[in-house]
KOLVO-92053 format. One line per field, with one value per residue: residue number from 1; x, y negated, z negated of N, C-alpha, C in turn. Coordinates in Angstrom, 3 decimals, padded with zeros to 6 digits. Atoms other than C-alpha are relative to their C-alpha. Layout:
REM residues N
resi: NUM | ...
n_east: X | ...
n_north: Y | ...
n_up: Z | ...
ca_east: X | ...
ca_north: Y | ...
ca_up: Z | ...
c_east: X | ...
c_north: Y | ...
c_up: Z | ...
This chain:
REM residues 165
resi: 1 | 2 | 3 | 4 | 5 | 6 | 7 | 8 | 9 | 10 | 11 | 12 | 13 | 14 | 15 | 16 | 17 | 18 | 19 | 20 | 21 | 22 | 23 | 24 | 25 | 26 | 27 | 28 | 29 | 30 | 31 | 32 | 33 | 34 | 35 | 36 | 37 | 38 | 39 | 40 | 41 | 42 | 43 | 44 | 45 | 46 | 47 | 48 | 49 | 50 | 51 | 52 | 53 | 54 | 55 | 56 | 57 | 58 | 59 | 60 | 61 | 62 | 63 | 64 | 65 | 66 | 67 | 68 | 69 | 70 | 71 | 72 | 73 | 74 | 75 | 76 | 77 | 78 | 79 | 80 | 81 | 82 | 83 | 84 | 85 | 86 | 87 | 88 | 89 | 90 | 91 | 92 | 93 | 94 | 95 | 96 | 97 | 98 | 99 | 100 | 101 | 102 | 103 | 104 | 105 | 106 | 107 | 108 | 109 | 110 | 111 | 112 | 113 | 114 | 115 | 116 | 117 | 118 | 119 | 120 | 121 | 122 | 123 | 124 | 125 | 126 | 127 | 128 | 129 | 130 | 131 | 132 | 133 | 134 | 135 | 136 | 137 | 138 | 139 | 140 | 141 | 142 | 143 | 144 | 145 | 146 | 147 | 148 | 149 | 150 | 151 | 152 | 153 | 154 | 155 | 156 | 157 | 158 | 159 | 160 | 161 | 162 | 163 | 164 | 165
n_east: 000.844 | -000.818 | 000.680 | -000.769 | 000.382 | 000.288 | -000.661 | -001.353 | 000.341 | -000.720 | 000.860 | 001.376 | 000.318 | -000.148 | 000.692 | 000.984 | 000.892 | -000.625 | 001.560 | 000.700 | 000.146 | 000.558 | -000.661 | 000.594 | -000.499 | 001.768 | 000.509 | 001.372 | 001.127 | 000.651 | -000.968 | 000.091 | -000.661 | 000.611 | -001.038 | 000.071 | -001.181 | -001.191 | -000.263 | 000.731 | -000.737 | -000.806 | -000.602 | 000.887 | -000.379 | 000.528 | 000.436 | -000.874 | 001.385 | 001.204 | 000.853 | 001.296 | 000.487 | 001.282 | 001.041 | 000.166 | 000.783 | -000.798 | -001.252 | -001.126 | -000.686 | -000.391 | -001.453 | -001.361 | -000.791 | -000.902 | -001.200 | 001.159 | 001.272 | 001.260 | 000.260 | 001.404 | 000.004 | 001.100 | 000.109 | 000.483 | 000.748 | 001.568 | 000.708 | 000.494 | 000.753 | -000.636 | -000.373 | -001.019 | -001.075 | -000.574 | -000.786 | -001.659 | -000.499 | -000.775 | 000.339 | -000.809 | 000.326 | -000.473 | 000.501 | 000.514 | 000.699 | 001.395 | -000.222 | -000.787 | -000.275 | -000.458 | 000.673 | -001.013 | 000.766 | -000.026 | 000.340 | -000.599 | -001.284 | -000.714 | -000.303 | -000.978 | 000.171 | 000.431 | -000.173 | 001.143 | -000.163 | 001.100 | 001.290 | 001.165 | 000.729 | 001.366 | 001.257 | 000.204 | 000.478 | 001.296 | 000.780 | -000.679 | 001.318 | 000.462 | -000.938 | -001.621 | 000.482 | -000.339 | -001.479 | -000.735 | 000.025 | -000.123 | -000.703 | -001.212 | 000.197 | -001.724 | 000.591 | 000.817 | 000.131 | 000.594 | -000.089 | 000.779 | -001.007 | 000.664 | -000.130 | -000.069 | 000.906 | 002.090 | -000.218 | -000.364 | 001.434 | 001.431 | 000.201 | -000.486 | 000.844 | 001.235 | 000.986 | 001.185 | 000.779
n_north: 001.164 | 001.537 | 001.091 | 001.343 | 000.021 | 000.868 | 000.702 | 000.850 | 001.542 | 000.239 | 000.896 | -000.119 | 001.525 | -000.231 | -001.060 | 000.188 | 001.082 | 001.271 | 000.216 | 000.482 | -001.265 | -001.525 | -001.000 | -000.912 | -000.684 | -000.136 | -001.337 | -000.539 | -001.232 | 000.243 | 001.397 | 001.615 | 000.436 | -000.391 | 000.217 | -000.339 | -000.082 | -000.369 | -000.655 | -001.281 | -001.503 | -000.722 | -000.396 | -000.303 | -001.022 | -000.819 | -001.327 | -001.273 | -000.365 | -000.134 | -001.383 | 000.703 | 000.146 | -000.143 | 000.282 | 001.199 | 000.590 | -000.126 | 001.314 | -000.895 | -000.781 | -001.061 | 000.321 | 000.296 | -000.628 | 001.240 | 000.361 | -000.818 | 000.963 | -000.739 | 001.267 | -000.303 | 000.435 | 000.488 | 000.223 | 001.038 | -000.289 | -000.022 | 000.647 | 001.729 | -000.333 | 000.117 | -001.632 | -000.560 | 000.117 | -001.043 | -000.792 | -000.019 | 000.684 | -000.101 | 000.438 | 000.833 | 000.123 | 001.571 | 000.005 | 000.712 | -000.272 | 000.810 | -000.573 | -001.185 | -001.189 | 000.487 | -000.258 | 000.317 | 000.157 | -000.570 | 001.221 | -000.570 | 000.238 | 000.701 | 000.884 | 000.719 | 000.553 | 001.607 | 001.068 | 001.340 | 000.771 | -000.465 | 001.212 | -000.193 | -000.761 | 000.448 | -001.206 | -000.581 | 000.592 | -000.548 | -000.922 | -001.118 | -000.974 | 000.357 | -000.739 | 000.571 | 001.104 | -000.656 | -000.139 | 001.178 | 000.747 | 001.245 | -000.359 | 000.811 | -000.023 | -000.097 | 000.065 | -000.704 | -001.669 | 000.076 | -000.920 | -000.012 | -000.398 | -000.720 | 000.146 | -001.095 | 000.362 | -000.042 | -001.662 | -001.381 | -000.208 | -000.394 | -001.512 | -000.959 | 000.807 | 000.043 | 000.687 | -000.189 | -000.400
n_up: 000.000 | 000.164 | 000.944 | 000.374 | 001.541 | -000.548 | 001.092 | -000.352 | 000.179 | 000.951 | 001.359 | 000.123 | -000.626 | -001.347 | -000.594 | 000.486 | -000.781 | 000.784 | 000.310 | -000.574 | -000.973 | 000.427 | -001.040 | -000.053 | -000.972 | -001.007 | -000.630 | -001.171 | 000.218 | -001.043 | -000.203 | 000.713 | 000.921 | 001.400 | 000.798 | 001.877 | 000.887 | -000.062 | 001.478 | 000.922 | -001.147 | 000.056 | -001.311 | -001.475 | -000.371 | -000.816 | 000.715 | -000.586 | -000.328 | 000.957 | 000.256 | 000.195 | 001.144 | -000.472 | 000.414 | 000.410 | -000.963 | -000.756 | -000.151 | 000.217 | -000.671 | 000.661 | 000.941 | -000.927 | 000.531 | -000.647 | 000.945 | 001.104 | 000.433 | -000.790 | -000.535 | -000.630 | -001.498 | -000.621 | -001.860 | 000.149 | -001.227 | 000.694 | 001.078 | -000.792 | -001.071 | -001.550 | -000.996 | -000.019 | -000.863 | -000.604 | 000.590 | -000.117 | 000.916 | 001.133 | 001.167 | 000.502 | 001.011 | 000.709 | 001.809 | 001.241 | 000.769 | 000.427 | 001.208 | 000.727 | -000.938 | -001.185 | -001.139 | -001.134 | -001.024 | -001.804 | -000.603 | -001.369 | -000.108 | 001.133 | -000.258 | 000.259 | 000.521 | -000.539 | 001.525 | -000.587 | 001.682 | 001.005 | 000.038 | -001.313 | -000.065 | 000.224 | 000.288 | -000.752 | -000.979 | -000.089 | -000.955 | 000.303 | 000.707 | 001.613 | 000.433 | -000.296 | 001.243 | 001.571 | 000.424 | -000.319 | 001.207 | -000.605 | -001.454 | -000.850 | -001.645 | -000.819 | -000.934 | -000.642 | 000.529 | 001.980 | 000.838 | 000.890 | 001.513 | 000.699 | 001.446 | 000.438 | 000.952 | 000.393 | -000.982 | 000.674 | 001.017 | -000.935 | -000.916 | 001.114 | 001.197 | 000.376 | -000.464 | 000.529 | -000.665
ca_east: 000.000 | 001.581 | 001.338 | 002.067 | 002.497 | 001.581 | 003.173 | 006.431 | 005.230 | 007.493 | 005.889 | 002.632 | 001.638 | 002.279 | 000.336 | -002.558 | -002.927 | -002.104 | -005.149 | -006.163 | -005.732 | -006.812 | -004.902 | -007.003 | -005.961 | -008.127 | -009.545 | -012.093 | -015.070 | -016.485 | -015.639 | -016.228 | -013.524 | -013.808 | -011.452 | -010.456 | -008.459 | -005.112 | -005.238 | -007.673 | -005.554 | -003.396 | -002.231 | -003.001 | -003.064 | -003.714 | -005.973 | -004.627 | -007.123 | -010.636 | -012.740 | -016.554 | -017.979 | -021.660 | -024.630 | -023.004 | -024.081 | -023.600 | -021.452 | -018.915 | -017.055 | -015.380 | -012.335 | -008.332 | -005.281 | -003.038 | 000.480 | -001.623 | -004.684 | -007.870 | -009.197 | -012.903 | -012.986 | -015.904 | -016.904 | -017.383 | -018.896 | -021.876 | -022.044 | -022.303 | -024.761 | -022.670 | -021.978 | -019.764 | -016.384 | -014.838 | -013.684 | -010.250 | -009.463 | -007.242 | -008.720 | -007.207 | -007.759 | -007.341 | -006.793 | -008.573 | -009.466 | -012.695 | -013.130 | -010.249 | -010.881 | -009.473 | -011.102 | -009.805 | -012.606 | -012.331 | -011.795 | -011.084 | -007.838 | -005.549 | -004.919 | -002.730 | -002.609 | -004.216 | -003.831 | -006.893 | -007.917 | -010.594 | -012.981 | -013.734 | -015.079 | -018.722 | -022.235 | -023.469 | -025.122 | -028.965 | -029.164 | -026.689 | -028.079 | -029.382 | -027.112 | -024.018 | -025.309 | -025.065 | -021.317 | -020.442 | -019.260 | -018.933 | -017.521 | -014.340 | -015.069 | -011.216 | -011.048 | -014.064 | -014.329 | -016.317 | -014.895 | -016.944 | -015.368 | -016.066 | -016.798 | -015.594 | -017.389 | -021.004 | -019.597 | -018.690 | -021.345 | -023.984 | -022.761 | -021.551 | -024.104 | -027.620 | -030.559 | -033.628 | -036.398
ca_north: 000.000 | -003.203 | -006.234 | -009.648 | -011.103 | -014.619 | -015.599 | -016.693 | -020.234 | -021.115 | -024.139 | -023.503 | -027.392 | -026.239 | -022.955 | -024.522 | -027.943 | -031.430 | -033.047 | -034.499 | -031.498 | -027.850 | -025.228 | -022.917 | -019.772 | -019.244 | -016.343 | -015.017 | -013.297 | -012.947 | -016.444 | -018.753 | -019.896 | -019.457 | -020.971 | -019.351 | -020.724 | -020.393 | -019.748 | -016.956 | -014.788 | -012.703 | -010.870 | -010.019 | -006.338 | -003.766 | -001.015 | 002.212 | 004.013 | 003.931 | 006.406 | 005.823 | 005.511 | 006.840 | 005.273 | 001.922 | -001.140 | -001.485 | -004.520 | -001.826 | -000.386 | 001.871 | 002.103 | 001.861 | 002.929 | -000.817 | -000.682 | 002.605 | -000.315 | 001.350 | -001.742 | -002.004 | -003.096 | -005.395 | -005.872 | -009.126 | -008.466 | -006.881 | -009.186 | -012.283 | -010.116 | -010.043 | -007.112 | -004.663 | -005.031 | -003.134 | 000.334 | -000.163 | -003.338 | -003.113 | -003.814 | -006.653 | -007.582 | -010.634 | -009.486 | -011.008 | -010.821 | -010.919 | -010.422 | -007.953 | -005.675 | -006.225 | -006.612 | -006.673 | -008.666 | -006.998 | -009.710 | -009.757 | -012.004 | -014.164 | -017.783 | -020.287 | -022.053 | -025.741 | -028.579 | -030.768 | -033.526 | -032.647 | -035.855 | -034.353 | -031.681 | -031.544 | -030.025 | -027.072 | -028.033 | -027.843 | -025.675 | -023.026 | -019.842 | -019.133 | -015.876 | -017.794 | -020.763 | -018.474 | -017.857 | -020.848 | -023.446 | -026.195 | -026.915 | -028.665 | -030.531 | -029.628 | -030.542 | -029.671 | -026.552 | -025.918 | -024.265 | -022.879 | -022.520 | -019.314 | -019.092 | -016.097 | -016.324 | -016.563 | -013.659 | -010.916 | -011.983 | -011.340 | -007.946 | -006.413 | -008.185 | -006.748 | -008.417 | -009.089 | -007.606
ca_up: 000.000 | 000.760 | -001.478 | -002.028 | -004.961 | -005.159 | -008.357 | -006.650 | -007.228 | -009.842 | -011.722 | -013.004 | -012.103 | -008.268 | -008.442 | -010.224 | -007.840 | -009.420 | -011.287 | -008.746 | -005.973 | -006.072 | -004.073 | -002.421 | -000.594 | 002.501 | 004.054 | 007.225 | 006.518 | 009.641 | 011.411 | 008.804 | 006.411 | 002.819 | 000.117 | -003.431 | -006.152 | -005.747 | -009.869 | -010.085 | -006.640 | -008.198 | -004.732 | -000.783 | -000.139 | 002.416 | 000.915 | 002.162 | 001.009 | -000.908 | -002.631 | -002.536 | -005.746 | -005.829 | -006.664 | -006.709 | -005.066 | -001.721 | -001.663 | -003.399 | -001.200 | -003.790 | -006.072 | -005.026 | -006.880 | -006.758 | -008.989 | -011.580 | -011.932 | -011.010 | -008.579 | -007.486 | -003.717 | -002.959 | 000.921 | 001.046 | 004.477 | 003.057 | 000.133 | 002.997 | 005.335 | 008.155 | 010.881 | 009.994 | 011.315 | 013.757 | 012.410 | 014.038 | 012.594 | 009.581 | 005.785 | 004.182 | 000.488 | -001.983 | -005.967 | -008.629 | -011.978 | -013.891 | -017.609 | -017.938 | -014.538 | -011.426 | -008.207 | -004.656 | -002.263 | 001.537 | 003.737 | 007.489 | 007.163 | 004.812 | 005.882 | 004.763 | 001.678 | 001.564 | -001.471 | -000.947 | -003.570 | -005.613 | -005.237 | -001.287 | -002.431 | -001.534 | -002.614 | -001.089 | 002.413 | 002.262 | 004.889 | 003.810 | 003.456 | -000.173 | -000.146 | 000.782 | -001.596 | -004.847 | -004.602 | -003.545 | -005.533 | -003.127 | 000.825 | 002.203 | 005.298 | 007.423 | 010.772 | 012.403 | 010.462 | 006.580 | 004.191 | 001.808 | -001.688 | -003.215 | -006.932 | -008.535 | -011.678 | -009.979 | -007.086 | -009.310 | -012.202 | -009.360 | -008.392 | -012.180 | -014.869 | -015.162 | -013.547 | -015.652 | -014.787
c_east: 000.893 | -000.679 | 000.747 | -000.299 | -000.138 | 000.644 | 001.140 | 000.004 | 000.655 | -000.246 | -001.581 | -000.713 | -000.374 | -000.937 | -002.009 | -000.867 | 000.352 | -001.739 | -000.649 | -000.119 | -000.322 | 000.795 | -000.951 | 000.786 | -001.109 | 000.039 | -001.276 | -000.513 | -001.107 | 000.600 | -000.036 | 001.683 | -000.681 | 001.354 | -000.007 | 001.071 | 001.050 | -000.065 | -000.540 | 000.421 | 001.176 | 000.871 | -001.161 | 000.616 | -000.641 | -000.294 | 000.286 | -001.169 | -001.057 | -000.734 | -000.761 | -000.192 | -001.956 | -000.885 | 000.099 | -000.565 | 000.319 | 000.862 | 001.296 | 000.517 | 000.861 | 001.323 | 001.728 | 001.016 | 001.226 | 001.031 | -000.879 | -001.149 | -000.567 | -000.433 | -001.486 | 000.368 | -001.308 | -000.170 | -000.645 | -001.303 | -001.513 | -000.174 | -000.230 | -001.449 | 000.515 | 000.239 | 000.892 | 000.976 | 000.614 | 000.709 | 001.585 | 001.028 | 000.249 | -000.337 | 001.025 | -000.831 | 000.489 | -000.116 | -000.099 | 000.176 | -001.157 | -000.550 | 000.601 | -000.181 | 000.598 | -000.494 | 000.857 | -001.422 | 000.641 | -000.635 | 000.706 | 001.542 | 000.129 | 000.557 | 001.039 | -000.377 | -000.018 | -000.180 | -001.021 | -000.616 | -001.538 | -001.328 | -000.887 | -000.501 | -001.345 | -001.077 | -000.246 | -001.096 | -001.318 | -000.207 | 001.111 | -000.351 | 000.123 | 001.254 | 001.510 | 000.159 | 000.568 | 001.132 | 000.380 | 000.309 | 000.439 | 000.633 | 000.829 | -000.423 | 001.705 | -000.549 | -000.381 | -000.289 | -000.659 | 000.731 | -000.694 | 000.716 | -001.024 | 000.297 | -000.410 | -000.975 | -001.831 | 000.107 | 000.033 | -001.456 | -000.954 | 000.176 | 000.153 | -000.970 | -001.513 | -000.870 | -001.308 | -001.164 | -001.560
c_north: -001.231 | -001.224 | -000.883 | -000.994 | -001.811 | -001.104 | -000.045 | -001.230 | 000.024 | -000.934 | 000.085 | -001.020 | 000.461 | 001.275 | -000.569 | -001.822 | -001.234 | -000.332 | -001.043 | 000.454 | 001.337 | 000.545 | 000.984 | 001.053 | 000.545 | 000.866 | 000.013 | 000.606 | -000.459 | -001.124 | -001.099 | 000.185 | -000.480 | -000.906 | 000.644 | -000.587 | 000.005 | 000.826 | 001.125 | 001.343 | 000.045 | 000.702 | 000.219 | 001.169 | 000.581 | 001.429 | 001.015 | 001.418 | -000.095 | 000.950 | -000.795 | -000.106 | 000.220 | -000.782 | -001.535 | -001.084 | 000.119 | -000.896 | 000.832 | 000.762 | 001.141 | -000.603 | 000.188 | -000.025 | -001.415 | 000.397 | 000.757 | -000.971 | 000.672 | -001.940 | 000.352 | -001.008 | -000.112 | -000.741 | -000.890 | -000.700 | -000.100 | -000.509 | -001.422 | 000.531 | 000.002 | 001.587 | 000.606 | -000.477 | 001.369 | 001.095 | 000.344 | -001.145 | 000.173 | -000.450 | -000.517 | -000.367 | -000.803 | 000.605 | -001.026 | 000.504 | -000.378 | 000.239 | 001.065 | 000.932 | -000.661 | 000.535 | -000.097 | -000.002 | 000.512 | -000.706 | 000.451 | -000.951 | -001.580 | -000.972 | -000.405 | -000.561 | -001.632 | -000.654 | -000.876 | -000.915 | 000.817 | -000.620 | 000.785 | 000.993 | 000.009 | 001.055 | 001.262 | -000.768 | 000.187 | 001.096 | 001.187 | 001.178 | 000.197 | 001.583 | 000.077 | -001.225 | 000.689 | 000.429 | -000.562 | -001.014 | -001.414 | 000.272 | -001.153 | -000.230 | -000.348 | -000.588 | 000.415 | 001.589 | -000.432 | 000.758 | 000.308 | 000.934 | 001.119 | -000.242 | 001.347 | 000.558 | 000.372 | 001.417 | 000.973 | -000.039 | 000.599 | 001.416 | 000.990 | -000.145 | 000.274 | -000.630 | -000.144 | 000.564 | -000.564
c_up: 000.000 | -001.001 | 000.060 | -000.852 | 000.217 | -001.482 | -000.230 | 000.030 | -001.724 | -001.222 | 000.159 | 000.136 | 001.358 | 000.136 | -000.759 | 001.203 | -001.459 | -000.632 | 000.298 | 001.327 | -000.437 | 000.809 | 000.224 | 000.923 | 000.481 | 000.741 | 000.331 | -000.537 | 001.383 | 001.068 | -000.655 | -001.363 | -001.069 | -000.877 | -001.075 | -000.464 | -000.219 | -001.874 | -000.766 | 001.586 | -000.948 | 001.390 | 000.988 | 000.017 | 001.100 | -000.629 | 000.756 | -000.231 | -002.076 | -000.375 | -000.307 | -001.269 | -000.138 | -001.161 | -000.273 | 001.340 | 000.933 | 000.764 | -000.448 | 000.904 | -000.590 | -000.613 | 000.738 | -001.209 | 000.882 | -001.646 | -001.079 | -000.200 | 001.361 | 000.513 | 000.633 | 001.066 | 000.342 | 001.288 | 000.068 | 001.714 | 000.069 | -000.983 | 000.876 | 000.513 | 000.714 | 000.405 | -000.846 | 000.841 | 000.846 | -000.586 | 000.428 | -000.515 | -001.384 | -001.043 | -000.340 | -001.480 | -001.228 | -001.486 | -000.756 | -001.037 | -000.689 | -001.049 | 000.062 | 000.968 | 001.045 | 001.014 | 001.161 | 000.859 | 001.057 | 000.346 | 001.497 | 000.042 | -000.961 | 000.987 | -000.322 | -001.547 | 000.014 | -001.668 | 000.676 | -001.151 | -000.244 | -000.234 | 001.644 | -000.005 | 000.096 | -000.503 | 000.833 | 001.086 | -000.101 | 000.523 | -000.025 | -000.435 | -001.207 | -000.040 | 000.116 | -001.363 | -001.475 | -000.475 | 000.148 | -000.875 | 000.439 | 001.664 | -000.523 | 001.115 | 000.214 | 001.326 | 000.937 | -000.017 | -001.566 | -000.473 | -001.190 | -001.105 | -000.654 | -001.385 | -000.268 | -000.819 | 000.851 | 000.851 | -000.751 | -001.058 | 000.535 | 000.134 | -001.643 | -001.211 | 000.737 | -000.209 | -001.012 | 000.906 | 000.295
């Protein structure tokens, strides 16, 4: 399994964004651009392989064996709604953490990292769909492209934390 570790950023100032920038590291799902955090990616890997996991949702794509840490691999694919991806294109995967487990979203590809201030961040767009809306935690207008900032926190809460009924 390849990996890359992302906490070669040496001052914790620089991996966290000044306070009055954010660092996000950005990644495809589908063709839209997404931003996360720079401070809540731990690494970019290539899952090698997954075992299903039954009965779970089906945003889970199953569990993964990263550095002995059992890793749940959520398909961020089917947690947007979007097509499947081509079964010859190559799984790519962004680690997190999230109270104390570690996740690895499945994403179709790892960008660049971007420092953007923190005031242009904007609301979600009215017209954004409501199941893109609920993980979101704001857009970046780049140019002539959105990025829509995921928020870990409401993503994972939604898929692991027990719905009322």
């Amino acid at each position: 399994m390849t990996t890359h570790k992302l906490s070669a950023v040496e001052d914790e100032d620089n991996r966290q964004g000044s306070a009055d920038h954010i660092q996000y590291v950005t990644v495809v799902i589908g063709s839209q651009l997404f931003g996360l955090p720079i401070s809540q990616v731990h690494d970019v890997f290539v899952p090698e392989k997954v075992t299903q996991v039954p009965l779970a949702p089906p945003e889970v794509e199953g569990v993964l064996n990263l550095r002995g840490r059992i890793v749940t691999a959520i398909n961020m694919r089917r947690k947007l709604h979007l097509k499947p991806n081509d079964a010859d294109q190559g799984m790519m995967a962004v680690g997190i953490e999230y109270k104390g487990e570690s996740y690895g979203l499945v994403i179709d590809a790892v960008g660049e990292v971007l420092n953007l201030p923190r005031n242009e961040m904007e609301a979600n767009p009215s017209n954004l769909d409501f199941r893109w809306a609920e993980i979101s935690g704001g857009v970046h207008r780049l140019d002539g492209r959105l990025m829509v900032v995921l928020d870990v926190d409401r993503l994972l809460s939604s898929l692991i934390e027990p719905k009322a009924a």
